[in-house]
C-alpha positions as CSV (number, residue, x, y, z in Angstrom):
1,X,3.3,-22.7,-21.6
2,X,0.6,-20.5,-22.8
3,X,2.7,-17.8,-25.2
4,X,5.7,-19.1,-25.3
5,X,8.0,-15.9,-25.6
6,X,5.7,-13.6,-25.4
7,X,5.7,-11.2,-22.7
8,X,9.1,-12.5,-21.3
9,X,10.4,-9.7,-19.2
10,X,7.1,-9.0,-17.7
11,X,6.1,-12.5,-17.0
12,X,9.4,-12.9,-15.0
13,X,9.2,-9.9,-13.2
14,X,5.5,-10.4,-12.2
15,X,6.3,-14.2,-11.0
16,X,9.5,-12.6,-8.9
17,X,7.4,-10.2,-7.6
18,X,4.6,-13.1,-6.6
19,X,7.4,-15.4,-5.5
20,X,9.2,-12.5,-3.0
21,X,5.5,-11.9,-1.6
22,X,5.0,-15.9,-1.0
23,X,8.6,-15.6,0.6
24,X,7.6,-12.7,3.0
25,X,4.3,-14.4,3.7
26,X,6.3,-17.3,4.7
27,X,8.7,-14.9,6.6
28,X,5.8,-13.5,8.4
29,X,3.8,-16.9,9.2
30,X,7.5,-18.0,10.4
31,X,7.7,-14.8,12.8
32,X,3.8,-15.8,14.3
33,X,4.4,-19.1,15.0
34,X,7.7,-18.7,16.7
35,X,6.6,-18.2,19.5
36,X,3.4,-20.4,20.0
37,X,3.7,-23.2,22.3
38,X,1.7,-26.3,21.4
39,X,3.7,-28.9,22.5
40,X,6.0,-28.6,19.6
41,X,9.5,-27.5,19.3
42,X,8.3,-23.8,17.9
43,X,11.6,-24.1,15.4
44,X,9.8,-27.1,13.7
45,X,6.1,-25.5,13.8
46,X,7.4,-21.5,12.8
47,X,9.5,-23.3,9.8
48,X,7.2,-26.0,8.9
49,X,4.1,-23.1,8.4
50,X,6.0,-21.1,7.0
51,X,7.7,-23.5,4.5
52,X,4.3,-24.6,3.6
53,X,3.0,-21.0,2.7
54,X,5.7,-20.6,0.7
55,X,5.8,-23.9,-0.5
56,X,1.6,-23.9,-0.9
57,X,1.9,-20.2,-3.5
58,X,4.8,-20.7,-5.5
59,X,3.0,-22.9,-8.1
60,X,-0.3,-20.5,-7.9
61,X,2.4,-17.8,-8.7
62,X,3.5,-20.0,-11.7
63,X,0.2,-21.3,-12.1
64,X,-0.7,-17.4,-12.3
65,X,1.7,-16.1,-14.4
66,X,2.4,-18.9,-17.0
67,X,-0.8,-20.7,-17.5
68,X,-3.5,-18.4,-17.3
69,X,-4.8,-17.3,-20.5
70,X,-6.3,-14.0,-19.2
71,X,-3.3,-13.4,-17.1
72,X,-0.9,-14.0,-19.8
73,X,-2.6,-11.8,-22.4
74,X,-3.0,-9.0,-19.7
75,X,0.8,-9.1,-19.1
76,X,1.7,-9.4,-22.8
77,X,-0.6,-6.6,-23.8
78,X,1.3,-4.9,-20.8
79,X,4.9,-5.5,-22.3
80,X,3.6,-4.3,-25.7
81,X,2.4,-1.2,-24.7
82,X,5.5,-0.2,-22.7
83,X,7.8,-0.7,-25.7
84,X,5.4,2.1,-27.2
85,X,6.1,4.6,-24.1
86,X,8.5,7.6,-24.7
87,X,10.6,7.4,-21.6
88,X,12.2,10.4,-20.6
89,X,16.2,11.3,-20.8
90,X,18.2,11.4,-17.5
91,X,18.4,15.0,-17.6
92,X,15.0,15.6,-18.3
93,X,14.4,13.5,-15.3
94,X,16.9,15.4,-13.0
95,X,15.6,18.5,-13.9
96,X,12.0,18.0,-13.3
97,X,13.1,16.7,-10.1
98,X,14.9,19.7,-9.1
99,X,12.2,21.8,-10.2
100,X,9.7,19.4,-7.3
101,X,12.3,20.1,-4.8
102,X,12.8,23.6,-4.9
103,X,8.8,24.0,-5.1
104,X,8.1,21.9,-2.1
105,X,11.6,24.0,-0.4
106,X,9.4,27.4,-1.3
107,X,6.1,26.1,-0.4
108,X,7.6,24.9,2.8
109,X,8.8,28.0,3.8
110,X,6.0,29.9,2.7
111,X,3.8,27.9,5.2
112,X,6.3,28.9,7.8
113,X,6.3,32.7,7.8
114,X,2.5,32.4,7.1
115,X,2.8,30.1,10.6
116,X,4.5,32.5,12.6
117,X,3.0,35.3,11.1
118,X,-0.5,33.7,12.5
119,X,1.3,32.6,15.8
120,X,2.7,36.2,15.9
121,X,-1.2,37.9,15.7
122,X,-2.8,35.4,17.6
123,X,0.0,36.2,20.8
124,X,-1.0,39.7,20.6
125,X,-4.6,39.1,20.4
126,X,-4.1,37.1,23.7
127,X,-5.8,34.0,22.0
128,X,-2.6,31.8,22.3
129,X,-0.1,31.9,25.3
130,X,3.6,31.5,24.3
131,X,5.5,28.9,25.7
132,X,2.0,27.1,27.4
């Protein structure tokens, strides 16, 4: 294995990731053939196609994400520079979220009253008809 150790976490993660996307691909390949008729019981075709995507990425995933030298370094540099990232507390995080929501809440309601205030002028200008 090319960089043994190195990179751990996010060479796991990334083959997980690549492994639940063969699985859904398999999922979804499974879903298409189920209901093809070629002659052949659809259970054995939808599961045979999709067991065969599945079975036909997992070792490009590994192949991917243990082998290649590119890859590898990419992912390693990756894991290196995250240890370097200040990450913010939880109430730093809770707070700047609060902040978000009450900004979208006020921007939300200006658009409203600027809405009906609009709506209002154009009724009277008899450009728009209520209720049509």
């Amino acid at each position: 294995m090319y960089k043994l150790g190195q990179g751990y976490w996010t060479r796991v993660l990334s083959a997980t990731a690549g492994g639940v996307i063969a699985v859904l691909g398999g999922w979804w390949l499974h879903d298409i053939f189920e209901t093809v008729d070629w002659g052949i019981n659809p259970i054995y075709l939808s599961w045979g196609a999709g067991g065969l995507l599945v079975a036909l990425c997992l070792p490009f995933v590994y192949l991917w994400t243990a082998r290649s030298e590119t890859t590898v370094d990419f992912l390693v540099a990756t894991e290196t520079e995250m240890k370097k990232v200040s990450w913010p507390t939880r109430r730093e995080v809770s707070g700047s979220t609060i902040i978000v929501i009450a900004a979208s809440a006020v921007i939300a309601i200006f658009c409203f009253l600027f809405d009906q205030a609009f709506f209002f002028l154009f009724v009277q200008m008899n450009v728009l008809k209520p209720g049509v």
